[in-house]
C-alpha positions in Angstrom: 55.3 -37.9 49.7 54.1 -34.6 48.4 51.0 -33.9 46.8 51.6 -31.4 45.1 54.0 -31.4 41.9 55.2 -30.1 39.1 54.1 -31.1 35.5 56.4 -32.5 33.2 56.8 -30.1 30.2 55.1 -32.6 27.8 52.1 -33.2 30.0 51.6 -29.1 30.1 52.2 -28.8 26.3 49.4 -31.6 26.2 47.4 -28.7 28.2 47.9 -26.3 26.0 47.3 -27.8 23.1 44.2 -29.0 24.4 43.3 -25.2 25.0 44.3 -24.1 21.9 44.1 -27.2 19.3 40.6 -27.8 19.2 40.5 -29.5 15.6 42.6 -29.2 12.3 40.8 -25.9 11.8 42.6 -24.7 14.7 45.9 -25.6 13.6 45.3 -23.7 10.2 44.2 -20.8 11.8 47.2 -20.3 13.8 49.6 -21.4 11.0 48.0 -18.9 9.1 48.3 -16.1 11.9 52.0 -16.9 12.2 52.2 -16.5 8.2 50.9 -13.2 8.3 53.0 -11.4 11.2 55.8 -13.1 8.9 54.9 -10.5 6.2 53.4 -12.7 3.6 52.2 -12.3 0.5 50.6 -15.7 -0.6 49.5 -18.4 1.5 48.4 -22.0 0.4 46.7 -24.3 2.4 46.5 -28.1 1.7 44.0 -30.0 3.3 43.8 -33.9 3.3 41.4 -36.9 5.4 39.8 -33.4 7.1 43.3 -32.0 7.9 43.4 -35.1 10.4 46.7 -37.1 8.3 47.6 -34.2 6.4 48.0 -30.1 6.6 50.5 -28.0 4.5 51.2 -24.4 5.2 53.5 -22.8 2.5 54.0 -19.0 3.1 56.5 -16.4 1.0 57.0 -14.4 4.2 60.8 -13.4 6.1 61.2 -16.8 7.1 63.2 -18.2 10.1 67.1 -19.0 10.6 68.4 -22.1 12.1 68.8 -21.3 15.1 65.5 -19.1 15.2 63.7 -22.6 13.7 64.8 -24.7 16.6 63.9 -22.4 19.5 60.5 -21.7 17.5 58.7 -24.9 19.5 59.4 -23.9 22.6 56.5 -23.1 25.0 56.4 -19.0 24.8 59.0 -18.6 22.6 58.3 -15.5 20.2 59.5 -12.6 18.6 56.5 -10.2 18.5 56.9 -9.7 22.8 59.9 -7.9 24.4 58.5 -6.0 27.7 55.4 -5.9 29.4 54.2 -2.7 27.7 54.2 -4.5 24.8 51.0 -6.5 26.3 49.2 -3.1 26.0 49.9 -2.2 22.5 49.4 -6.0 20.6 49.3 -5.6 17.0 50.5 -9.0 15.7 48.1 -11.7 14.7 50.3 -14.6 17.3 52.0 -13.4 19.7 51.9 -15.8 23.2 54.1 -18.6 21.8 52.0 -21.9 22.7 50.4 -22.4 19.4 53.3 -24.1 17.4 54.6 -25.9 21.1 51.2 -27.0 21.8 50.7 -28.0 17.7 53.9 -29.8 18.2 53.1 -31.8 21.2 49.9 -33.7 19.7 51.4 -34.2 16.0 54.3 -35.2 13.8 55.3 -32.2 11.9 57.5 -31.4 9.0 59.3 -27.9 8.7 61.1 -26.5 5.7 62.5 -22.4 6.0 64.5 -20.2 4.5 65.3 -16.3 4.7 66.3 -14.2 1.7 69.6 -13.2 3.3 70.5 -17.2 3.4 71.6 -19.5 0.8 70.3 -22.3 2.1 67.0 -23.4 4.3 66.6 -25.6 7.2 64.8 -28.5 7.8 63.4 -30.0 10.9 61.5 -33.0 11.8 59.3 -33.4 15.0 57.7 -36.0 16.8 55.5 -35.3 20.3 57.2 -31.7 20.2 60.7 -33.6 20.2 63.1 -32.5 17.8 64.6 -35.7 16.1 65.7 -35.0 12.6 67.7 -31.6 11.4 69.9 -30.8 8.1 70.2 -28.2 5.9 67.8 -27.7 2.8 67.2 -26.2 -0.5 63.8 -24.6 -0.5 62.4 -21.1 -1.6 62.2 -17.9 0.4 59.5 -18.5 3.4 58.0 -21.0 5.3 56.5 -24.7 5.0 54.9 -27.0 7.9 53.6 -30.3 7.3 51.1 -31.3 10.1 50.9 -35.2 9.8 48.7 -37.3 12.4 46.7 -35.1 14.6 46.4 -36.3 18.3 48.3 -39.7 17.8 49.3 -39.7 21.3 46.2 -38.4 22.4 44.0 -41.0 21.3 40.6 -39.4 24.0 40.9 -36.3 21.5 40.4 -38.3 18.6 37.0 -39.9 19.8 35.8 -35.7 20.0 36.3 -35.5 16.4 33.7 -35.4 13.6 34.4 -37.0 10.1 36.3 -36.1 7.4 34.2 -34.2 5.4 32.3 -32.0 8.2 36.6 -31.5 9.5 36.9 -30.1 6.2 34.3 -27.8 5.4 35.6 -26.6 9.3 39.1 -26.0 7.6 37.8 -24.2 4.8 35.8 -22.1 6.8 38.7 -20.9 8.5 40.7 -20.2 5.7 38.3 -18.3 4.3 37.9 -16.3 7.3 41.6 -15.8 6.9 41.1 -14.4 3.7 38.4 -11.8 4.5 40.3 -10.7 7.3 43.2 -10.0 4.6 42.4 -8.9 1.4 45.8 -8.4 0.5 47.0 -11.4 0.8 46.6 -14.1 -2.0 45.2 -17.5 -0.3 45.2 -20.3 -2.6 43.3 -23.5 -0.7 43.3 -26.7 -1.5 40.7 -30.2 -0.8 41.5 -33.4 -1.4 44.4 -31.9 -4.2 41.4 -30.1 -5.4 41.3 -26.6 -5.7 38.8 -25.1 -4.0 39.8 -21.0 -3.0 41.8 -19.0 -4.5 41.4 -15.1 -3.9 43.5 -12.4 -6.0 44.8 -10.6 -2.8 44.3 -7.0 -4.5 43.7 -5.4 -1.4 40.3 -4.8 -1.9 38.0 -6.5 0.5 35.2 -6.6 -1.9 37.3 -8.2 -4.7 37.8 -11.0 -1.8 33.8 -11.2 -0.9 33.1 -12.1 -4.4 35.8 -14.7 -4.6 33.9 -16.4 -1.2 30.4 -15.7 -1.2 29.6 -15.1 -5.5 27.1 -13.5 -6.9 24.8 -12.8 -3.3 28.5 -11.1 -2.4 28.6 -8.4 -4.9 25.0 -7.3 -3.9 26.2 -6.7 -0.5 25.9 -2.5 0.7 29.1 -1.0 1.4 30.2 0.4 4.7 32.5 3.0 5.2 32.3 5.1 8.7 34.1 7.2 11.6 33.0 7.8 15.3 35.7 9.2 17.6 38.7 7.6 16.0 36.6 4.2 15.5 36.3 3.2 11.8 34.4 0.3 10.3 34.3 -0.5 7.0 32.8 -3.9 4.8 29.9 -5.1 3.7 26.3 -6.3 4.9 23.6 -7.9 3.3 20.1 -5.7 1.9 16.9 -6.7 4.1 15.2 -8.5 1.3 18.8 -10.7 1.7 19.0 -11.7 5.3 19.2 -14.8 6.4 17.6 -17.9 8.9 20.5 -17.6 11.5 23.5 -15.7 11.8 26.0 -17.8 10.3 27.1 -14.9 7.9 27.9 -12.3 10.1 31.6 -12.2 10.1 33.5 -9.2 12.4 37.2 -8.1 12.5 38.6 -6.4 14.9 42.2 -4.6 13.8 42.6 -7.6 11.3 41.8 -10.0 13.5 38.8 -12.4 13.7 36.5 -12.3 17.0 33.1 -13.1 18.9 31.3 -10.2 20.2 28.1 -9.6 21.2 28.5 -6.0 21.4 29.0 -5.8 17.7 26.2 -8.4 17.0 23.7 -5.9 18.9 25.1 -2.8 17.2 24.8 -4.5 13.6 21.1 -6.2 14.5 20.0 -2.7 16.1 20.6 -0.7 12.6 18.5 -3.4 11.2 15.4 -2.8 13.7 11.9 -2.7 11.8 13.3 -4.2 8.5 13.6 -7.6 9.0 10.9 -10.4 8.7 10.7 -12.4 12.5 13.0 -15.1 12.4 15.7 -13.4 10.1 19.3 -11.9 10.5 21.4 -9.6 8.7 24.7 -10.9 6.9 28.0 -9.2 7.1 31.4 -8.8 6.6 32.6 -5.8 8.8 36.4 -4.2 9.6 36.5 -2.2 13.0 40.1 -0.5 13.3 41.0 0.9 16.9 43.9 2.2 18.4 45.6 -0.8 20.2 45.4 -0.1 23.4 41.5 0.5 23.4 40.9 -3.2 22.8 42.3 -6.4 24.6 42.8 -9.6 22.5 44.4 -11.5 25.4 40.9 -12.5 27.0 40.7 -15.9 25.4 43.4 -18.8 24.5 42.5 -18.8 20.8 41.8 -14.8 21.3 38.4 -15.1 19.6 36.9 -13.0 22.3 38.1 -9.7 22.9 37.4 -6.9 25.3 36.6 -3.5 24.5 38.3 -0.4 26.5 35.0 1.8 25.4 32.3 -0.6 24.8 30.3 2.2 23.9 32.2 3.7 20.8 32.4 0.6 19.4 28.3 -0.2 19.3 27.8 3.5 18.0 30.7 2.8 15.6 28.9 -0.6 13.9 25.4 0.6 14.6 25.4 4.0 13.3 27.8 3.3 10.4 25.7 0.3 9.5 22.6 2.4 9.6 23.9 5.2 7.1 24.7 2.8 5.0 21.0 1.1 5.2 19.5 4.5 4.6 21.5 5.1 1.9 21.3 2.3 -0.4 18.5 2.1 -3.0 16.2 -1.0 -2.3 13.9 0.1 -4.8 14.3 2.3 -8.5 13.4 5.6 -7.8 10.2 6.8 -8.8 9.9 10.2 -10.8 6.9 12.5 -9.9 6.0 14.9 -12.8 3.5 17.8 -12.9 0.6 17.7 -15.4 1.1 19.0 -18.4 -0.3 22.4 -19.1 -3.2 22.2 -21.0 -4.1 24.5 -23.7 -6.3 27.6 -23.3 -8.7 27.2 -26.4 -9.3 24.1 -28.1 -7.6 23.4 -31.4 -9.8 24.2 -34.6 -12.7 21.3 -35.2 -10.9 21.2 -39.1 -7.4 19.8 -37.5 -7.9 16.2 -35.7 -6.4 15.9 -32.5 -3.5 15.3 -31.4 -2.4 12.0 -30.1 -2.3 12.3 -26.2 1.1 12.9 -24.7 2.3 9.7 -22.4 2.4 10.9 -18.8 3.7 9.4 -15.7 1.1 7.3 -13.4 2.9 9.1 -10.6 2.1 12.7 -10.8 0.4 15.6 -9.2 -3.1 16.4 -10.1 -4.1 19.9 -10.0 -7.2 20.7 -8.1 -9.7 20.5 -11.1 -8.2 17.3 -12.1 -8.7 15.4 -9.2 -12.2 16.7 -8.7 -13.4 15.3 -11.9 -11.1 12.2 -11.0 -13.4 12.1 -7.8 -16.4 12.1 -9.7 -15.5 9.6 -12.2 -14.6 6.9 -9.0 -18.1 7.7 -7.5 -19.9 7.3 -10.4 -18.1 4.1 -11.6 -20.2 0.8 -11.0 -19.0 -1.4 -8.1 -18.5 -4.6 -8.2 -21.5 -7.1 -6.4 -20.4 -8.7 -3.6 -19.8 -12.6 -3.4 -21.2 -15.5 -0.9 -18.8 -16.8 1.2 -18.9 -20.1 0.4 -16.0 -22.2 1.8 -17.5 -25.7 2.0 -19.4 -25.8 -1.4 -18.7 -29.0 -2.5 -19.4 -27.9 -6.4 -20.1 -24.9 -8.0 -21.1 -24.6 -11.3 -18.5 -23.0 -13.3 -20.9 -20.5 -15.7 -20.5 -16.8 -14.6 -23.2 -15.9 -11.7 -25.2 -12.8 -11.6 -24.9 -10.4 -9.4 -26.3 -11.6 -5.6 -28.2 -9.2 -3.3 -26.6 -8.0 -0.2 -29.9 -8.0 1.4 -30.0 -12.1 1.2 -26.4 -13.1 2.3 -26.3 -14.4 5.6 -22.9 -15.7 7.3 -23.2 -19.8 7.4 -23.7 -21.4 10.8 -21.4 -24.9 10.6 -22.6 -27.3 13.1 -22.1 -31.2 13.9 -26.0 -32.0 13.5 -27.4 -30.2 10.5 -26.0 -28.6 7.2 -25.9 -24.5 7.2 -29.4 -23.1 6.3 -29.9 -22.7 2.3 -29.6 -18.9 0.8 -32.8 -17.6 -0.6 -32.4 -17.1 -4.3 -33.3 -13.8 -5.6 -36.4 -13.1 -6.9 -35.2 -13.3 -11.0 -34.2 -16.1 -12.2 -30.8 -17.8 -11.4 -28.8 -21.0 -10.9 -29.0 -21.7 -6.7 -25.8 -21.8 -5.5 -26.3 -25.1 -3.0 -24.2 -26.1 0.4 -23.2 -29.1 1.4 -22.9 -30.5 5.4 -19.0 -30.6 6.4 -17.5 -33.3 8.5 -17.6 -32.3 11.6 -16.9 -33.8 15.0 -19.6 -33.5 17.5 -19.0 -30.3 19.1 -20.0 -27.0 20.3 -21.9 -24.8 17.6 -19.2 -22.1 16.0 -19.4 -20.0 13.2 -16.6 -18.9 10.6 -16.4 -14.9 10.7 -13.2 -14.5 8.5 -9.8 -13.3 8.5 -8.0 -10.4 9.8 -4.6 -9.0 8.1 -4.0 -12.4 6.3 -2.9 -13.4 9.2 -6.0 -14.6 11.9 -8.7 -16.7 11.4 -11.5 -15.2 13.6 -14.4 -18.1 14.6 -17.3 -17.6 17.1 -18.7 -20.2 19.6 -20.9 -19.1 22.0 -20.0 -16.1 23.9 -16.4 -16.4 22.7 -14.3 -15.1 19.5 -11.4 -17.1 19.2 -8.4 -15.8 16.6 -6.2 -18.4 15.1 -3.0 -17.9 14.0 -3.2 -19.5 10.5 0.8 -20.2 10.4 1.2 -21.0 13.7 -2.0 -24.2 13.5 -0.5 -25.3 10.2 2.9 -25.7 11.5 1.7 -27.4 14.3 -0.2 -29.7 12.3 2.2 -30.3 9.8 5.3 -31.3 12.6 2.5 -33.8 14.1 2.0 -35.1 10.6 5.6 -35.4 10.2 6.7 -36.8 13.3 4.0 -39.5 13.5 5.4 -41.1 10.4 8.6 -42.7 11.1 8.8 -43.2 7.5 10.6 -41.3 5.2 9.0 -37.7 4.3 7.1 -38.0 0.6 9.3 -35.5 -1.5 9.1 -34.3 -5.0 11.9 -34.6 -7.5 12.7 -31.7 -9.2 12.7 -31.1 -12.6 15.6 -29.3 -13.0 18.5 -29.4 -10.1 18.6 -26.4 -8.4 22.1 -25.1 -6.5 22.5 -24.0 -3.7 25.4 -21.7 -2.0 26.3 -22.4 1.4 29.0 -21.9 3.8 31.8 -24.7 4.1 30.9 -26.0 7.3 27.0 -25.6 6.7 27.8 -27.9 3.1 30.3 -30.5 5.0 27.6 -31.1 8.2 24.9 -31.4 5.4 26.3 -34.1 3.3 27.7 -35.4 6.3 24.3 -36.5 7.3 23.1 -37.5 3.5 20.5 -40.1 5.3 18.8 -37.9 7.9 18.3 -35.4 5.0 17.1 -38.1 2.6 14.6 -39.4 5.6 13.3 -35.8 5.5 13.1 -36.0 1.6 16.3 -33.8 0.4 18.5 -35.6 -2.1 21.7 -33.3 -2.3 25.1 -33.7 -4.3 28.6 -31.7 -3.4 29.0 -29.7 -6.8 31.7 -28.3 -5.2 32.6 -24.4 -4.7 30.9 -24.6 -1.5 28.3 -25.4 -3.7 25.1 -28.1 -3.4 23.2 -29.4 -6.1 19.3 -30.3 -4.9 17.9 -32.6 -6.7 15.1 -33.7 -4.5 12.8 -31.9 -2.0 10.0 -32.4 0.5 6.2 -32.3 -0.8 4.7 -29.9 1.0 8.3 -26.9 0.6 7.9 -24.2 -2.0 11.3 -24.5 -4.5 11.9 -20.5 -3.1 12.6 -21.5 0.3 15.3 -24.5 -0.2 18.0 -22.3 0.6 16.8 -21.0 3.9 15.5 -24.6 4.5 19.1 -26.0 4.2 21.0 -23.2 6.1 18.6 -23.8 8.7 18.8 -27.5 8.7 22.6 -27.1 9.0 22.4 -25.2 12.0 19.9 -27.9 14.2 22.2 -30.8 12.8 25.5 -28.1 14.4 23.6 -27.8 17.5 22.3 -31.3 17.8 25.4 -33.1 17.1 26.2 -34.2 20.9 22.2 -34.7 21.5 20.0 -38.0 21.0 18.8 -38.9 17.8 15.1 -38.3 18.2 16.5 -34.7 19.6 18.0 -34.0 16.6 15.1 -35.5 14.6 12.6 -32.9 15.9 14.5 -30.2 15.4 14.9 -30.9 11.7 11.3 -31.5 11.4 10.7 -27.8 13.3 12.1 -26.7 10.2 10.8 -28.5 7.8 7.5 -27.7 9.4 7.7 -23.9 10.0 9.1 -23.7 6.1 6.3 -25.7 5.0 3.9 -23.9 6.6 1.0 -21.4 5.2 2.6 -18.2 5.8 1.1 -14.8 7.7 0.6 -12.3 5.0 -0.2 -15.0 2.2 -3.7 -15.3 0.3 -5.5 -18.2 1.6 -8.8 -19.6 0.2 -11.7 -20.3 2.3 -11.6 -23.8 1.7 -8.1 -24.2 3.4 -8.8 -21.8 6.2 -12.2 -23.9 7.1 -9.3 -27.1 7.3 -7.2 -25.6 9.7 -10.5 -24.2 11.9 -11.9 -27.7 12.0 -8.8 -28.6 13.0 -8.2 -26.5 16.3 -12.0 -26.3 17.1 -11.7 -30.3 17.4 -8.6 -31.0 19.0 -7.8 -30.4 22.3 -4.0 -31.1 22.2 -3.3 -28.0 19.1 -2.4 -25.2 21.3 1.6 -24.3 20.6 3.9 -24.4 17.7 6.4 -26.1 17.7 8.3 -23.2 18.5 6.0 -22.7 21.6 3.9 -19.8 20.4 0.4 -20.2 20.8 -2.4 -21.1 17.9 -5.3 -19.7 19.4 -6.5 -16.9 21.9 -10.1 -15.8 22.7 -11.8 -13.0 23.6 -15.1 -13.2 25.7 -18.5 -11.1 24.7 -17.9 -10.1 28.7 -14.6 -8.3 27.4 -15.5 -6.9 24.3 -18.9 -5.5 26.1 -16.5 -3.5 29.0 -14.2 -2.6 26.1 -17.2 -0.5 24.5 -18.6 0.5 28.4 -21.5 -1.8 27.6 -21.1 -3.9 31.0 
């Protein structure tokens, strides 16, 4: 008996749909795709379960005749392919025939189509890609599929699929995507029989980014740009908007949605030196090519493309991306005057003077100006320094004198003894006193400060060790976290606060309401792609909920297949790092002397979470051969 056979036709549509139907989002998207090459106007999308029981796809485009509806199923049956040239030039959105076969073979599906030049539609019913039912049918100009059932004969899919609510946020996602990638058509979607998109299709791509993203849409910077018949055109977010992960950054290519890293490294390059660490731009960018410098044939759901000139498309994004950067105002413009003239002789002592005329702070000073500017600065008394004091355990609360610098002395914190008292000065004054800290029996080390906000600099010994002040209060906060398998203690807000989030990153979230309640978020759909916080964690600032949850969304997206205590660390990374003391911020004393007794007494603080380290030292043997002292 041979080995080798042929497939049946049904088990090789199962194939293909398994290559191209990942999910009901991936049957939308290619419904959609055939909706546009069928010149349409309007598009509504019905969504039901997660797309999993029910899809609807109603279109106003050409439409298809009866006998152009039957053959439609077929495995690489189109009408957008005639000759092999036509691979080299591919302008249509569909154009290899499997999707509706391959849509077909794992679902029961409804079809209802009409053309303006008949009178009447047609009407087809399919099982397992089989045609069993066909008549004729009154129904408007266009096209309508009902997907019902997804994967009913392929039960193994069905066990891959998440639940309802994160397989519709995935659906909306892709209809949105749809949209931005045509602003001139209207798309009109539909949750649950809940409205839930509807975008004007104008034409105008921003009109479209408003209708998707709000308020944070319409203070995108605009992006228009040429480079050697390469155009790109769209939006991208200001620095002071980026965002925890890159879930915003949306590229077109001709119309089409893709995946390129090419275009994410020309779009992150223009953004070099004006992002925080840790933050990435947002965008919604059009690059239009000619068609035969670009191949969309590279992947089964031609998400990936390949670029004939690599190189003119990164100088396209990055350079048009960059203009646009430089030109945008970040800031109002400030306006530098000249001094006023002043007059030559002084006005009469009979007339009283005038009242001074209001002058910009920002202004030039002529030379005699800023000399008797100079003087005034040097002459002005300076403020007395103050006694570091970090530990004091009370200080009196009436206003202190002024305290010689000849008498303050950096504190010495050991294990054994409390720091040497400060001699008062010789008048009389309140004395400021010290009190011994805690401290585990150790090495002697001394405080020294802090550098750029940032590092905590302590001695011990022959050793200065810098600590980074975020870094040691993440750490300690995740081990604080993740030893209490209890839930997180959380504040409840006063006043809700909303939150605007990408479908998918709203469905995953809700989708996992007890994970984010063990972590101390209490969140309600308010819908418009919309969540309404009503609860947050004790130690997060209200400013960073936002980032927090956009994060969040993307650990519980990448943990999904992962073990639960995976998944759990991950959240509280975030939670942790967001928590967190930040680099740059004012810190007291009192809290920097926390995290320092922290470090200096455990042995086991020496990464992040993230895997950057807390501390580094620098040896008196270093420093010495730094200054050619050794």
């Amino acid at each position: 008996m041979a080995k080798i056979q042929k497939l049946s036709p049904h088990i090789a549509n199962l194939i293909a749909a398994g290559e191209v139907v990942e999910r009901p989002a991936s049957v939308v998207k290619e419904l959609i795709e055939n909706a546009v090459d069928a010149g349409a106007t309007q598009i509504t999308v019905e969504a039901r379960c997660g797309g999993m029981t029910f899809l609807r796809v109603t279109d106003n485009g050409c439409g298809m005749a009866p006998e152009d509806a039957r053959v439609a199923f077929l495995r690489h049956a189109t009408s957008k392919l005639r000759t092999e040239k036509d691979l080299e030039t591919i302008g249509t959105m569909g154009f290899r025939g499997e999707a509706l076969a391959a849509i077909a073979a794992v679902s029961r599906i409804d079809l209802l189509t009409k053309t303006p030049d008949n009178l009447s539609g047609t009407s087809l019913h399919l099982e397992a890609g089989e045609i069993l039912e066909e008549s004729e049918a009154g129904c408007p100009d266009g096209t309508t599929i009902i997907i019902r059932d997804l994967f009913f004969n392929t039960p193994a899919r069905m066990a891959f699929m998440s639940s309802d609510t994160v397989e519709g946020g995935k659906v909306s996602a892709a209809v949105q995507l749809q949209a931005l990638a045509h602003p001139e058509i209207a798309f009109r979607f539909l949750r649950e029989d809940k409205e839930v998109l509807s975008t004007p299709g104008t034409g105008k791509l921003q009109d479209t980014v408003y209708c998707i993203y709000g308020k944070s849409g319409g203070q995108m910077i605009p992006v228009d740009s040429q480079w050697e018949g390469y155009r790109v055109r769209g939006f991208v977010t200001r620095p002071t908007d980026a965002r925890p992960s890159r879930a915003l950054q949306t590229f077109f290519v001709n119309d089409r949605p893709v995946r390129s890293r090419i275009l994410v490294s020309a779009l992150e390059e223009a953004y070099r030196n004006r992002l925080l660490q840790g933050k990435f731009p947002g965008c919604v960018l059009h690059l239009t090519l000619p068609l035969n410098a670009v191949d969309v044939n590279a992947h089964p759901a031609k998400t990936e493309i390949k670029f004939l000139n690599e190189k003119a498309a990164f100088h396209c994004i990055h350079y048009g991306v960059l203009a646009a950067l430089n030109k945008a105002e970040d800031r109002p413009a400030v306006r530098f005057t000249p001094a006023p003239e002043r007059p030559v002789a002084p006005p009469p002592k009979a007339e009283p003077k005038p009242a001074p005329k209001q002058e910009s702070f920002f202004r030039t000073m002529t030379a005699e100006e800023f000399k008797a500017f100079s003087t005034a600065v040097k002459e002005a008394p300076k403020p007395s320094p103050k006694a570091s004091l970090a530990t004091a355990a009370a200080v009196e609360r009436t206003p202190l004198p002024p305290l010689r610098e000849d008498i303050i002395r950096p504190a010495v914190y050991t294990s054994q003894k409390a720091p040497a008292p400060i001699s008062p000065a010789p008048q009389p004054e309140p004395e400021l006193e010290q009190t011994q800290l805690q401290m585990p029996a150790s090495q002697e080390w001394r405080y020294v400060g802090e550098l750029y906000n940032c590092y905590i600099l302590v001695e011990q010994g022959e050793d200065a060790f810098f600590i980074d002040k975020h870094a040691a209060h993440e750490r300690i906060l995740f081990e604080k976290l993740k030893k209490n398998q209890e839930a997180i203690s959380s504040q409840a807000l006063l006043s809700p606060i909303s939150c605007r989030l990408s479908p998918d990153n709203v469905a995953i979230l809700l989708d996992n309401r007890a994970q984010m309640e063990a972590l101390g978020f209490v969140l309600e759909e308010f819908g418009d792609n919309t969540l309404l916080v009503r609860q947050i964690p004790m130690d997060l600032e209200e400013a960073q909920i936002a980032d927090t949850l956009e994060q969040l969304a993307a650990d519980l997206q990448r943990g999904r297949t992962e073990q639960a205590d995976t998944v759990r660390d991950e959240l509280l990374h975030t939670v942790a790092c967001k928590a967190a003391i930040k680099a740059g911020w004012q810190t007291s004393e009192e809290e920097l002397m926390v995290l320092v007794r922290e470090v200096m007494s455990r042995e086991d603080l020496k990464h992040c979470p993230h895997g950057r380290p807390i501390c580094v030292s620098l040896s008196k043997k270093q420093l010495e051969k730094q200054f050619k002292r050794s």
